[in-house]
C-alpha positions as CSV (number, residue, x, y, z in Angstrom):
1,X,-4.2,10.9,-15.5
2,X,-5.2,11.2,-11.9
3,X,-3.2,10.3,-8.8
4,X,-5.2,9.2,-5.7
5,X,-2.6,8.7,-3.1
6,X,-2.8,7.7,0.8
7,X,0.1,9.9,2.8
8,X,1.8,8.7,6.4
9,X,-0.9,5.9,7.1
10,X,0.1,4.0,10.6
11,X,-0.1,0.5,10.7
12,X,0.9,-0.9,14.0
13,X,1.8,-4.9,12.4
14,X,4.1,-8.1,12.7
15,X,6.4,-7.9,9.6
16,X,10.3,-8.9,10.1
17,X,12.9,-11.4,10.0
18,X,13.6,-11.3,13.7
19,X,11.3,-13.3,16.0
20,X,11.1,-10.0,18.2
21,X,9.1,-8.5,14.8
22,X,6.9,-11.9,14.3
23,X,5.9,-11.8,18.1
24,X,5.5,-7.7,19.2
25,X,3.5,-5.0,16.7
26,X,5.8,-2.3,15.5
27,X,4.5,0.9,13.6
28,X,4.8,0.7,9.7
29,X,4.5,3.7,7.7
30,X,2.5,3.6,4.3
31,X,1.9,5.8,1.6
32,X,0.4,5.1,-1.8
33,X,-0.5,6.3,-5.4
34,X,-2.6,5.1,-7.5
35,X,-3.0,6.2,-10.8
36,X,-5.5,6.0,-13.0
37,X,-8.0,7.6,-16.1
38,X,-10.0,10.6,-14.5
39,X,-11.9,11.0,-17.4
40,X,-14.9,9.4,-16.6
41,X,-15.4,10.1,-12.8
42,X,-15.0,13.8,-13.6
43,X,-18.0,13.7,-16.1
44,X,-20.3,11.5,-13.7
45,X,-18.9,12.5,-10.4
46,X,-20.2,8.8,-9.4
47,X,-17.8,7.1,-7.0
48,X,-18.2,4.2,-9.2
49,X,-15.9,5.6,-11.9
50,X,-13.1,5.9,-9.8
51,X,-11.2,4.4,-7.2
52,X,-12.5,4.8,-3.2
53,X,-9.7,5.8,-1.5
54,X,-11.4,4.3,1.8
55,X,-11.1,0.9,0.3
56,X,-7.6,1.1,-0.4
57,X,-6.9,2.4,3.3
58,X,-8.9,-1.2,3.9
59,X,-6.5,-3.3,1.7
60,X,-3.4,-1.5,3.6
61,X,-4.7,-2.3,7.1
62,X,-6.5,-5.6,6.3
63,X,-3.5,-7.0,4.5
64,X,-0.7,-5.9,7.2
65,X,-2.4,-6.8,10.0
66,X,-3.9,-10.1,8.5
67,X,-0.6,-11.4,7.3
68,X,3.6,-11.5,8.9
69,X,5.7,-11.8,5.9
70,X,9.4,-11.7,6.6
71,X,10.4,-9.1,4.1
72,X,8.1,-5.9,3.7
73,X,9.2,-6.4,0.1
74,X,6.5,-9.1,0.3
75,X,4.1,-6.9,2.3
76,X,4.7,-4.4,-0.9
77,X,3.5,-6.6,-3.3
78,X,0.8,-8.3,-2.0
79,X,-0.7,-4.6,-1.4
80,X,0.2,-3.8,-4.8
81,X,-1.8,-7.1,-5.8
82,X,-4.5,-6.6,-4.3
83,X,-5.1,-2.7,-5.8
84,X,-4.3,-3.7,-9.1
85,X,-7.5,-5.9,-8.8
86,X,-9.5,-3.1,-9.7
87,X,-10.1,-2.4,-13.5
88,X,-9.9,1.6,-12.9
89,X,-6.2,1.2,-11.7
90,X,-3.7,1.7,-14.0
91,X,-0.4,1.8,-12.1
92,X,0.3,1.7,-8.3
93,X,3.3,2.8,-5.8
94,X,3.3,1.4,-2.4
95,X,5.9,2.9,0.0
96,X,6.8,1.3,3.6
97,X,8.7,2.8,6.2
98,X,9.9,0.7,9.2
99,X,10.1,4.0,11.3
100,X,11.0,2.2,15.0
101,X,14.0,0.0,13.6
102,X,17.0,2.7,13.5
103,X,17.3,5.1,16.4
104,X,18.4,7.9,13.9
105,X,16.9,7.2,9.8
106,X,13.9,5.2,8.4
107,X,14.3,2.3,6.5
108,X,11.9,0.6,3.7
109,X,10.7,-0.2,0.3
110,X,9.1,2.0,-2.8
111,X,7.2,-0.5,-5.0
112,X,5.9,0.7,-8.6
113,X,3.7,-2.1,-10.7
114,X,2.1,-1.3,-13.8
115,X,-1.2,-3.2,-14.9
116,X,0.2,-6.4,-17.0
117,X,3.8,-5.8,-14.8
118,X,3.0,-7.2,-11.8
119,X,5.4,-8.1,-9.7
């Protein structure tokens, strides 16, 4: 099994409960795994046998910046949706820090899905 994974990833977005969130960008933090059989991308060493990590950095940005859920919860999944899309994946953690809402500790949400678990 290989992990591909997407560390610290800013996303300045409108995500929240609080009109405040739905109206002004705040920075959200992601970071992601995605795992997945290596065995065939490390035979070909085509970029078609794996996943393109580029992709899933488009899938972060496009989908929070696209899209105001009130719960990153929500935000979580539909990220988690959207990778789990692609045949290669076999299990995906999306992780969201909401780094600008406490003056001192981060709050946010660790989602795991499994292919044929989603959400």
């Amino acid at each position: 099994m290989l992990v591909i994974y997407i560390k610290d990833l800013l996303v300045e977005a409108k995500h929240g409960v609080h009109q405040r969130e739905k109206d002004t960008p705040q920075p959200f933090k992601f970071n992601l795994a995605v795992t997945l059989d290596n065995s065939r991308a490390s035979v070909s060493d085509d970029l078609a046998d794996t996943v393109n990590y580029t992709e899933l950095k488009r899938i972060i940005t496009d989908t929070a910046q696209n899209n105001s859920f009130n719960l990153i919860e929500k935000l979580a999944q539909a990220i988690a949706d959207q990778i789990l899309r692609d045949k290669h994946v076999q299990k995906v953690t999306v992780t969201i820090d909401k780094p600008a809402v406490f003056k001192n500790g981060v709050p946010g949400v660790s989602l795991e899905v499994k292919r044929g678990l989603a959400g």
